[in-house]
ROVEXBA-141084 format. One record per atom (N, C-alpha, C, O): x, y, z; residue in one letter. Coordinates in steps of 0.05 Angstrom, whole numbers, plus 5000, padded with zeros to 4 digits. Layout:
node X X, Y Y, Z Z, residu A
...
This chain:
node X 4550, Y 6429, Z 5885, residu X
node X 4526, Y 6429, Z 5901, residu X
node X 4510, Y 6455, Z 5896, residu X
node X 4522, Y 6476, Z 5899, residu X
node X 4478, Y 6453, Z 5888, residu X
node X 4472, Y 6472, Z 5885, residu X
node X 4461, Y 6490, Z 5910, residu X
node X 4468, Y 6485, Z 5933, residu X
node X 4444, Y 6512, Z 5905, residu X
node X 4448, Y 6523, Z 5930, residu X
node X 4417, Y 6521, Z 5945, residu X
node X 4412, Y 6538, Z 5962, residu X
node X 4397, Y 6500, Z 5939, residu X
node X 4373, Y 6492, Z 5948, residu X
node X 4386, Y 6470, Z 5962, residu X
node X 4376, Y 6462, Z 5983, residu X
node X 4413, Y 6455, Z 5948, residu X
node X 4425, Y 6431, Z 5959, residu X
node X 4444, Y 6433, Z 5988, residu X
node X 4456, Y 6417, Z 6002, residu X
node X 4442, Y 6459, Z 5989, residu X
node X 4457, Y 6473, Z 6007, residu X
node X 4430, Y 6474, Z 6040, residu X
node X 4423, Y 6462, Z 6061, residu X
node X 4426, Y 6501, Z 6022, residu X
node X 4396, Y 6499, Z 6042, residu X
node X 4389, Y 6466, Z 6053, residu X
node X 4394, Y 6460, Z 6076, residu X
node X 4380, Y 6450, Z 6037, residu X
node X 4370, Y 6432, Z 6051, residu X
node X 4391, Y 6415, Z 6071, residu X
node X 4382, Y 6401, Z 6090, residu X
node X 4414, Y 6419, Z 6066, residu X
node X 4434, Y 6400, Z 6087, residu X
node X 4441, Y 6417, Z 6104, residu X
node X 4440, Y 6408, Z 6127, residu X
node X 4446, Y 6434, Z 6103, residu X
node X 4437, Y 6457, Z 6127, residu X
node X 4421, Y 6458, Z 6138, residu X
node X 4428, Y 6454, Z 6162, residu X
node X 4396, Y 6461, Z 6135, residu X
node X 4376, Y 6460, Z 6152, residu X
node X 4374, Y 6431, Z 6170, residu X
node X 4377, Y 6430, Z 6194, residu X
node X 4370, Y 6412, Z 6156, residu X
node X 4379, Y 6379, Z 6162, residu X
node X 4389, Y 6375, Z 6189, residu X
node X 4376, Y 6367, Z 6208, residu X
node X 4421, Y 6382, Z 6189, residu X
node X 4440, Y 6389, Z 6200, residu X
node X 4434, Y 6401, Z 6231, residu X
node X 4438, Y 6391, Z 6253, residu X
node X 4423, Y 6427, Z 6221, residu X
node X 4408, Y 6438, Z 6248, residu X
node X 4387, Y 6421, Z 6255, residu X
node X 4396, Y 6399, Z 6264, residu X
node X 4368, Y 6422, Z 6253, residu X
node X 4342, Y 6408, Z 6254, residu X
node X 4354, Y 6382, Z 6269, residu X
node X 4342, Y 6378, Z 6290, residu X
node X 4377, Y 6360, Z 6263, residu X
node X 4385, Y 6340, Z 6281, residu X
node X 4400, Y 6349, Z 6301, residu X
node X 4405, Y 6332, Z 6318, residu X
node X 4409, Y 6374, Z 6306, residu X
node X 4412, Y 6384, Z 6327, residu X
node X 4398, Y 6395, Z 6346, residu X
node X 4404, Y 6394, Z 6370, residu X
node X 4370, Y 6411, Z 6334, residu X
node X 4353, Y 6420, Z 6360, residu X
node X 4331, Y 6416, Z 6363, residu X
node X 4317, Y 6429, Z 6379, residu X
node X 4318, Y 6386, Z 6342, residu X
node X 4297, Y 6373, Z 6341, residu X
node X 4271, Y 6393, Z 6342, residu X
node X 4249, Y 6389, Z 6353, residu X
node X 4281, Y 6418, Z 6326, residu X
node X 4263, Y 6433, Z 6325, residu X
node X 4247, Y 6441, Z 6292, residu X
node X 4258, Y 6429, Z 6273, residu X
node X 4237, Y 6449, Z 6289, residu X
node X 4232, Y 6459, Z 6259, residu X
node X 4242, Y 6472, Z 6247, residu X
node X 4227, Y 6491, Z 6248, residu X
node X 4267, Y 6481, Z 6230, residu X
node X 4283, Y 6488, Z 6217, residu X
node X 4280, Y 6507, Z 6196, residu X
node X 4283, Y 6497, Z 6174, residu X
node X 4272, Y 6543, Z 6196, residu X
node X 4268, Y 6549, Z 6175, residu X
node X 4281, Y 6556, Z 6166, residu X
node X 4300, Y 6548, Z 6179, residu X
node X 4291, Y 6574, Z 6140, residu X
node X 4320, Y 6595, Z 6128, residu X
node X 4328, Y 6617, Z 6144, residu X
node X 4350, Y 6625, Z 6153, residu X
node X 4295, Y 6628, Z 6144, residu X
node X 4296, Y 6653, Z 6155, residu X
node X 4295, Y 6654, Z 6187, residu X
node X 4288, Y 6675, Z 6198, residu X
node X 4302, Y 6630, Z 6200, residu X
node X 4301, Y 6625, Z 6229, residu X
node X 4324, Y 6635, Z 6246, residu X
node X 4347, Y 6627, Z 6242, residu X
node X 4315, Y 6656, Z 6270, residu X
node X 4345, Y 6661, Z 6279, residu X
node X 4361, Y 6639, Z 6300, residu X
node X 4347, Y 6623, Z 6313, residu X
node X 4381, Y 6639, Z 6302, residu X
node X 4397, Y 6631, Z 6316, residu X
node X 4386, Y 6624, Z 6345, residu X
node X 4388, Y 6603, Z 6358, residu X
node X 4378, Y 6642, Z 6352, residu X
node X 4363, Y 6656, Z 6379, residu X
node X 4338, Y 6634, Z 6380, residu X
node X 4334, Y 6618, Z 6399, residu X
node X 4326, Y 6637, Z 6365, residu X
node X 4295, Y 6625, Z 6367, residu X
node X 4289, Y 6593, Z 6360, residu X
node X 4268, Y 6581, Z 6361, residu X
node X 4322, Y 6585, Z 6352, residu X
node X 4324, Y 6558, Z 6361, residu X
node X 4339, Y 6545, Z 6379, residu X
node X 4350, Y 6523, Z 6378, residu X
node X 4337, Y 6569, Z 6402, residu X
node X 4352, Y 6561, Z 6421, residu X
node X 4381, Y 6551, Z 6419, residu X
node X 4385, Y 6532, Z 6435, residu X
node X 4403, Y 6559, Z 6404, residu X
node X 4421, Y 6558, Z 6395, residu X
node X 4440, Y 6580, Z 6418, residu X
node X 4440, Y 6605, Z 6420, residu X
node X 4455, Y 6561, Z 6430, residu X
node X 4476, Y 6586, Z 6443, residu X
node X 4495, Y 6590, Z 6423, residu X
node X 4491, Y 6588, Z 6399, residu X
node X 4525, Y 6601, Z 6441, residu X
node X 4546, Y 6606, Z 6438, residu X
node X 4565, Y 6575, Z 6433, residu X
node X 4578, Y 6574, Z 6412, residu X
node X 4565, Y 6557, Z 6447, residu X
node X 4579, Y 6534, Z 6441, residu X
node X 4567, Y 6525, Z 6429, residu X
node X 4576, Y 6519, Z 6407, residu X
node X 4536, Y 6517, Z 6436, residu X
node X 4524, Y 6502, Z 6414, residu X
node X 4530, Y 6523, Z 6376, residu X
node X 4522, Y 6511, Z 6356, residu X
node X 4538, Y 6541, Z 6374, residu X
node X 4541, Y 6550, Z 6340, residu X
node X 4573, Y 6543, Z 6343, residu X
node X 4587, Y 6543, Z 6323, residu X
node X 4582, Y 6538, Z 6364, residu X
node X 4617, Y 6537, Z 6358, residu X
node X 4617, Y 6511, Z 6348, residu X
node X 4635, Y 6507, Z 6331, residu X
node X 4597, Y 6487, Z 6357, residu X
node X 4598, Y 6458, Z 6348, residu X
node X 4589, Y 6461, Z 6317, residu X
node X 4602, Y 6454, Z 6297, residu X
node X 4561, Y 6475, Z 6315, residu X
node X 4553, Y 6477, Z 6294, residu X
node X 4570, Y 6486, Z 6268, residu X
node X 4568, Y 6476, Z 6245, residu X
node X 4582, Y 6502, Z 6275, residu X
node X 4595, Y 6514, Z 6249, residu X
node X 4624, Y 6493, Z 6239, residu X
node X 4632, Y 6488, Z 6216, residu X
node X 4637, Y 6484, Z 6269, residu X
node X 4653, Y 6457, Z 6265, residu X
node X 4638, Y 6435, Z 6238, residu X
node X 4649, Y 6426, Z 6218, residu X
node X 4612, Y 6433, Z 6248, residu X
node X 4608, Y 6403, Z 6226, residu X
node X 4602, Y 6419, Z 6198, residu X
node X 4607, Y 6410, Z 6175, residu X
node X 4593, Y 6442, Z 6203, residu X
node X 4587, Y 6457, Z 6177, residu X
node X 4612, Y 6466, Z 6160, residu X
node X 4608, Y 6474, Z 6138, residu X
node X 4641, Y 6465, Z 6173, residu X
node X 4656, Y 6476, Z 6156, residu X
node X 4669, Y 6442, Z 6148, residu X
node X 4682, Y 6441, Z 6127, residu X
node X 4665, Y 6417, Z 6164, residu X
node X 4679, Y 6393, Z 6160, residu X
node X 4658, Y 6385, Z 6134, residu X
node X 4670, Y 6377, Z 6114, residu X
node X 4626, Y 6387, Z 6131, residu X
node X 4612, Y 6380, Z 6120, residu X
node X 4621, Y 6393, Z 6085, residu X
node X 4628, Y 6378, Z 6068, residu X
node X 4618, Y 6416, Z 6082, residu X
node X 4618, Y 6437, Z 6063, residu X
node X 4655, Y 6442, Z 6052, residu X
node X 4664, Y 6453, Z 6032, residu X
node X 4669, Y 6429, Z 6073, residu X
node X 4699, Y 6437, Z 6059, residu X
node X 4699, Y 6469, Z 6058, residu X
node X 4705, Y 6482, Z 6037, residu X
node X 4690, Y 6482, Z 6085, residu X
node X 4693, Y 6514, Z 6086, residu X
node X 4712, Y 6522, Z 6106, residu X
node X 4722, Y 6505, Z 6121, residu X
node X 4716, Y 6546, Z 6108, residu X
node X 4719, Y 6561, Z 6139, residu X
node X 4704, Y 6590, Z 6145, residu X
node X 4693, Y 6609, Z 6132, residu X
node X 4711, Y 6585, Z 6168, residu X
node X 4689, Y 6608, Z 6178, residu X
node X 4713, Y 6629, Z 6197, residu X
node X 4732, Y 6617, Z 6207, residu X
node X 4709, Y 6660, Z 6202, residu X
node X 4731, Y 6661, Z 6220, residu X
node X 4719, Y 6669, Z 6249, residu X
node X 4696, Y 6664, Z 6257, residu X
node X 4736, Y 6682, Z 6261, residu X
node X 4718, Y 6692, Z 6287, residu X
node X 4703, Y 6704, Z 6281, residu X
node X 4680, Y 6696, Z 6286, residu X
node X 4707, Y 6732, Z 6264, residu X
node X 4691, Y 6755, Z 6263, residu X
node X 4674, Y 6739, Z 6254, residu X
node X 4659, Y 6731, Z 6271, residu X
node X 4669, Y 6727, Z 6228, residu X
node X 4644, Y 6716, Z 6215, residu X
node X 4622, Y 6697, Z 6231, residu X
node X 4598, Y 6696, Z 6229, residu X
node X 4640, Y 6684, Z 6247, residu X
node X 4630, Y 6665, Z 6267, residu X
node X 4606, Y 6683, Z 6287, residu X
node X 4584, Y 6675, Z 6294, residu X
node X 4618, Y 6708, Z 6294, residu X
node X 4605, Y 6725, Z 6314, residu X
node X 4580, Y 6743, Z 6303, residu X
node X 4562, Y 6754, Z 6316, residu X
node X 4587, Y 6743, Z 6270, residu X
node X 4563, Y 6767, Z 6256, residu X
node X 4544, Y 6732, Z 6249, residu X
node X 4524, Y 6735, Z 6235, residu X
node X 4546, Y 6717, Z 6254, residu X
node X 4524, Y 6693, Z 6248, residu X
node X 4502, Y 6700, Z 6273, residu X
node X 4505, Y 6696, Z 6297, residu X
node X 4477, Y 6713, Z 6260, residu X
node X 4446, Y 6706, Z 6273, residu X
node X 4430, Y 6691, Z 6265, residu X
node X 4414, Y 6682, Z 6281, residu X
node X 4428, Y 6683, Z 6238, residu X
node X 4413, Y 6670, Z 6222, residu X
node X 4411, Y 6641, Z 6218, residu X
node X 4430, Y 6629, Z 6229, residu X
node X 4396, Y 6629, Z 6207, residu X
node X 4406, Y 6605, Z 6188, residu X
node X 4417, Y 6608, Z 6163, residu X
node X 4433, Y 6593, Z 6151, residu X
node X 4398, Y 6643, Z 6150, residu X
node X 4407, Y 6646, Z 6116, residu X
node X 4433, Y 6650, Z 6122, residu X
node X 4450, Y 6644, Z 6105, residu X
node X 4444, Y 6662, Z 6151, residu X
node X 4472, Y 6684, Z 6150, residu X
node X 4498, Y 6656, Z 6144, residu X
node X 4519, Y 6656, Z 6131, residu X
node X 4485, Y 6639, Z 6157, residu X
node X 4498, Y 6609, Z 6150, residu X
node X 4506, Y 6609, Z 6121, residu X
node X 4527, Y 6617, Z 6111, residu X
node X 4481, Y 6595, Z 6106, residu X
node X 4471, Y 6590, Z 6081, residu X
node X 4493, Y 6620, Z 6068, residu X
node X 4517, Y 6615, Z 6061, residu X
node X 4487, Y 6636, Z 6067, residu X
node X 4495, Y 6652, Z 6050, residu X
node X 4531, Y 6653, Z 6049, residu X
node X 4543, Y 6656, Z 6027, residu X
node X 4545, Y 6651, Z 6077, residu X
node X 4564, Y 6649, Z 6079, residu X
node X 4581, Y 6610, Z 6066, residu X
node X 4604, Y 6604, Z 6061, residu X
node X 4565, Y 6599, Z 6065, residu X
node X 4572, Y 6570, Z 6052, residu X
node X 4567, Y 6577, Z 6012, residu X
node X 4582, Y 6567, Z 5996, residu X
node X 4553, Y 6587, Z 6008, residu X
node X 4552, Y 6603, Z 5989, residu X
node X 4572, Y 6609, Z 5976, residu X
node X 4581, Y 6597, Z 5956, residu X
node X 4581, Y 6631, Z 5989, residu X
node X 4596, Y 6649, Z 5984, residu X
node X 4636, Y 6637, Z 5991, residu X
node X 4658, Y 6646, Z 5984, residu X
node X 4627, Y 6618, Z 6004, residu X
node X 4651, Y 6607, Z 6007, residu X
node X 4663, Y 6587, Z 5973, residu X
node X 4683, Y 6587, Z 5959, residu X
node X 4634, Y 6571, Z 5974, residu X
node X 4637, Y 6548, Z 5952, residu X
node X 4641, Y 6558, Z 5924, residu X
node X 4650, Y 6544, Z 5906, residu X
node X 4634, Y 6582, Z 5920, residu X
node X 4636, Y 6602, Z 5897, residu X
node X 4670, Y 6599, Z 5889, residu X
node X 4680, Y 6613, Z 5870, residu X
């Protein structure tokens, strides 16, 4: 999967979760995204992608790229 192919099911992903507009550079925060709601999120994102995420990483996530980059960096 490349990594525009990434981005886009990512964003996707969110976007059917907060029926909001979805950018890369969008924070966490400004799509109204709590604490459980990224604990669900990162669930389908690591079932989706065949990743894992750990606490600490789970907790340095503000982004959507911080996402993206860490699915990245996993699939490598």
């Amino acid at each position: 999967m490349s990594n525009d192919e990434i981005k886009k099911e990512l964003v996707s992903l969110i976007k059917t979760k907060t029926k909001i507009k979805v950018e890369t550079n969008s924070t966490l925060k400004d799509l109204n995204i709590d604490s459980l709601d990224i604990l669900g999120l990162i669930v389908e994102v690591e079932n989706k992608f065949s990743i894992n995420f750990t606490d600490d990483e789970i907790m340095g996530l503000k982004s959507v790229n911080d996402i993206i980059n860490h699915i990245i960096k996993e699939k490598k």
